[in-house]
C-alpha positions in Angstrom: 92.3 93.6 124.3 95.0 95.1 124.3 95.5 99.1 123.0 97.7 100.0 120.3 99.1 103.4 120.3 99.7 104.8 116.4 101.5 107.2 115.1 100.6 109.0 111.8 102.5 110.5 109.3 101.5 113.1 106.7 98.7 113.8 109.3 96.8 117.1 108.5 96.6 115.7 104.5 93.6 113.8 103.2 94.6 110.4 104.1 96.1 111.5 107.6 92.8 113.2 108.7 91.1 110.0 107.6 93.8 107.3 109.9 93.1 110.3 112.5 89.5 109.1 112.8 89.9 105.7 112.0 92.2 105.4 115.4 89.8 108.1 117.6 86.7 105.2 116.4 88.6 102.0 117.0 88.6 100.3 121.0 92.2 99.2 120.9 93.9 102.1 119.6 95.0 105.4 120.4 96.6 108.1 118.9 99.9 108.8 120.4 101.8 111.2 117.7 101.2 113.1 114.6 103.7 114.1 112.0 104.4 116.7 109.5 107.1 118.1 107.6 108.7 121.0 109.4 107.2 123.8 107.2 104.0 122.7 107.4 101.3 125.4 109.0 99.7 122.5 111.1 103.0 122.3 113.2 102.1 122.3 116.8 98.0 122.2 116.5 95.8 119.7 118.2 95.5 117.0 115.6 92.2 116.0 117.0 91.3 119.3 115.7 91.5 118.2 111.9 88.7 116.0 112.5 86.3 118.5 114.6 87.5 116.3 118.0 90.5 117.8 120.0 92.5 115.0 121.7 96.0 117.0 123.0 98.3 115.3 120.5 100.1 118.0 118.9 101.3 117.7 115.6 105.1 117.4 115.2 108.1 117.3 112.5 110.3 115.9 115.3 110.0 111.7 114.9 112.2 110.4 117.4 109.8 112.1 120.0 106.6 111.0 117.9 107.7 107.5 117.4 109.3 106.7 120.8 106.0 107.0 121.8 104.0 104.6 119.6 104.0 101.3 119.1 103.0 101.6 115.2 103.6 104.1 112.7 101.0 104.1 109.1 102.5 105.9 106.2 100.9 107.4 103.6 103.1 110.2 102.3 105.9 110.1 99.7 108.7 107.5 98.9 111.8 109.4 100.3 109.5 110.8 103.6 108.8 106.9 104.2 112.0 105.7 103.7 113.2 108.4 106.3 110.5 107.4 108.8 111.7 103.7 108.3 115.2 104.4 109.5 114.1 106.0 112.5 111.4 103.1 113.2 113.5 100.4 112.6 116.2 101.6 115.1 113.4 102.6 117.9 111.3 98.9 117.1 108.1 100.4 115.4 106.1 98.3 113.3 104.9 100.2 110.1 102.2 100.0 108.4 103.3 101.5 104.7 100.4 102.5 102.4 102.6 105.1 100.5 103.2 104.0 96.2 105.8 104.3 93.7 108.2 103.1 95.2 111.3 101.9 92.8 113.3 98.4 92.6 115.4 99.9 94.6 113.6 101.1 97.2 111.4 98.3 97.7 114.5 96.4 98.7 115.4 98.8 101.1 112.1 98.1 103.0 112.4 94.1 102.7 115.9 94.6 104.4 114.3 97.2 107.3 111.6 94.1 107.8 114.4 91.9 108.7 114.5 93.9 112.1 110.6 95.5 112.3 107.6 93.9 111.4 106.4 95.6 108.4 103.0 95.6 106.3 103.1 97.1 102.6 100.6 96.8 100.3 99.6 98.9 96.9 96.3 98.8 98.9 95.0 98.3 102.0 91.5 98.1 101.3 89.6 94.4 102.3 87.6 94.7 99.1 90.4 95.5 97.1 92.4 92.2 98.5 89.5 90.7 98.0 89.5 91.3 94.5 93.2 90.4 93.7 92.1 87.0 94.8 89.4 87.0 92.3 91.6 88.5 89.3 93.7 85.6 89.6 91.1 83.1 89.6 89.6 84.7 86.7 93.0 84.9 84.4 93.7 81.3 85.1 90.2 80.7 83.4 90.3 83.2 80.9 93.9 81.8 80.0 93.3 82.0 75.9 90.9 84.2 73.6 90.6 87.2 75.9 92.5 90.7 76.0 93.4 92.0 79.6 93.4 95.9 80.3 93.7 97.6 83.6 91.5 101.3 84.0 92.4 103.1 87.1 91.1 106.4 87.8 91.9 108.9 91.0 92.0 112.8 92.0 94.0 115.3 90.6 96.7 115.6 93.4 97.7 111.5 92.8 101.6 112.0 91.5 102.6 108.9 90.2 100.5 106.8 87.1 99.5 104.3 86.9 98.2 103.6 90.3 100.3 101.2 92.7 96.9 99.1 92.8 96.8 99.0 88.9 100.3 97.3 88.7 99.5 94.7 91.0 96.4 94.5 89.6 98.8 93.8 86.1 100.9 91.6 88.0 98.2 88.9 89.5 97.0 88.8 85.7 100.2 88.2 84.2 101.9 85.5 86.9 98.2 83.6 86.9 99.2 83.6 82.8 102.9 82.7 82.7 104.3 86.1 81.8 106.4 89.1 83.2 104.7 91.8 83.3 107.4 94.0 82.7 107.4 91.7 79.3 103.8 92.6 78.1 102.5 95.8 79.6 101.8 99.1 77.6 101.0 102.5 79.5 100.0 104.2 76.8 98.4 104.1 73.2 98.8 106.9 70.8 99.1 107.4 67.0 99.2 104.2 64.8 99.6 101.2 66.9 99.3 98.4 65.0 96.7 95.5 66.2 96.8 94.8 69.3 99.2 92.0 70.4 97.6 89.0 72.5 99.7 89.1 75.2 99.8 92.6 75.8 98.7 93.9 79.3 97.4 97.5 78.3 96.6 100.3 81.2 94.8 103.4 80.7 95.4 106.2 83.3 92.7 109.1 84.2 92.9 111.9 86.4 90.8 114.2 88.0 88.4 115.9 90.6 88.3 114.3 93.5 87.8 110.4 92.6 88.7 108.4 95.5 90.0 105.2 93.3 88.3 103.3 90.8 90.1 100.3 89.4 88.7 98.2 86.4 90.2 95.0 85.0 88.6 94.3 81.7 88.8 90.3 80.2 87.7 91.2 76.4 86.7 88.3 74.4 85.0 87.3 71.2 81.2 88.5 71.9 81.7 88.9 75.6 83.9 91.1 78.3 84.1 90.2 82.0 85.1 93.2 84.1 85.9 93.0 87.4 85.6 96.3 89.0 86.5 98.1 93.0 85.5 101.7 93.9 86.5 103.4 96.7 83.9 106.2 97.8 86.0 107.2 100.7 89.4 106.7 102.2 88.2 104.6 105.3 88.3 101.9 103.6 92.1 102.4 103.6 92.4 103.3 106.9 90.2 100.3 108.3 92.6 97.9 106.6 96.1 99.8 108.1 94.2 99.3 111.7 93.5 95.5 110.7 97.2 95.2 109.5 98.6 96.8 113.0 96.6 94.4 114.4 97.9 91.6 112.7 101.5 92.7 113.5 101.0 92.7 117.4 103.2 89.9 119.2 105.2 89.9 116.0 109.3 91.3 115.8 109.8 91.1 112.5 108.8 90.6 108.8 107.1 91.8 105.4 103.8 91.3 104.9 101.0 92.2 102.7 97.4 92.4 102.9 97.0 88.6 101.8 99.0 87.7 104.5 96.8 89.7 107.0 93.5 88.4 105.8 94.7 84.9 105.4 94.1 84.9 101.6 97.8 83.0 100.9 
């Protein structure tokens, strides 16, 4: 077996700390760099030390040190820090594993032309059971094709910046493609005042946020006298950070690519 040595970025935030102990648990992997912006307080401590568990990796803003040292870099921070991070990974022959949402049209073609040179995961989520339930939301809309409404509830903490959740739309998008349509077509992100009735197409979301919710996601099927909900809640970020190891995995002996997380568990 052999070891895979990560890099993380955005490493003393919630998700970071998480990847942190996800790789210090795992056999094949080791933890080779961490990364933070330059002004960040965490600059030059242990990064072991954010889990309890010093490990002499020092956290730095500097990435062509951090990633000429790693064979894989997971990224869970912001659009524009990813995109940098991307550059830099794609030149040095990093795989990425990219867990980071909200990404535009745009930008999402800027990481399908990096994949030409670097193997590449991305994925709204990386969660199995999440996957897992794609796989069953399209089963389900391709039965429930006629008579039933289709709304997506997604609910996370207070610090999530961008609505609805990158999990949510694809959640949307399964629904609609297993039902003919566009979702850009048929989707509403918000209700308010008088709406009129509801059309039968529509693909409705409803957004909350707040505390420190992990992710819930609910996709309702409302139909005359019954409603099918098919529901995922995370109760901590491992989950997350179990998949990215299971996607590095999948992208060893591999030079280049995008993949998702259908690809990596074999659900195409």
């Amino acid at each position: 077996m052999s070891t895979i040595r990560f890099a993380i970025a955005g490493s003393a935030g919630r998700m970071g700390r998480t990847l942190i102990e996800a790789v210090s648990q795992a056999e094949d992997a080791r933890l080779t760099a961490a990364l933070e912006h330059s002004d960040s307080p965490f600059i030059g401590k242990d990064a072991g030390e954010l889990i309890g568990a010093p490990c002499g990796v020092r956290i730095t803003a500097d990435l062509e040190e951090a990633l000429g040292k790693a064979d894989c870099l997971i990224d869970f921070t912001r659009p524009e820090g990813t995109l940098a991070h991307m550059e830099v990974c794609r030149r040095l022959g990093v795989h990425m594993v990219i867990g980071t949402t909200g990404f535009s049209t745009e930008q999402k073609a800027l990481i399908e032309a990096a994949s030409r040179d670097i193997p590449i995961v991305f994925a709204p989520n990386m969660a199995v059971g999440v996957n897992a339930v794609f796989r069953l939301l399209d089963v389900a809309a391709r039965i429930l094709d006629e008579g039933y409404d289709v709304e997506v509830i997604e609910a996370h903490h207070r610090h999530k910046v961008d609505a609805p959740s990158g999990t949510a739309l694809r959640m949307g998008e399964i629904v609609a493609q297993a039902l003919g349509r566009r979702l850009e077509d048929c989707a509403v992100y918000g209700r308010e005042g008088h709406t009129g009735e509801r059309p039968a197409t529509q693909i409705g979301f409803a957004t909350v946020r707040g505390g420190d919710v992990v992710g819930d996601h609910t996709v309702l099927f409302a139909g005359t006298g019954e409603r099918i909900e098919i529901t995922h809640k995370s109760a901590s970020r491992m989950s997350y950070a179990l998949g990215s190891l299971r996607a590095a995995r999948f992208m060893q002996g591999r030079s280049s690519g995008l993949f998702d997380m259908q690809d990596v568990l074999g659900l195409r």
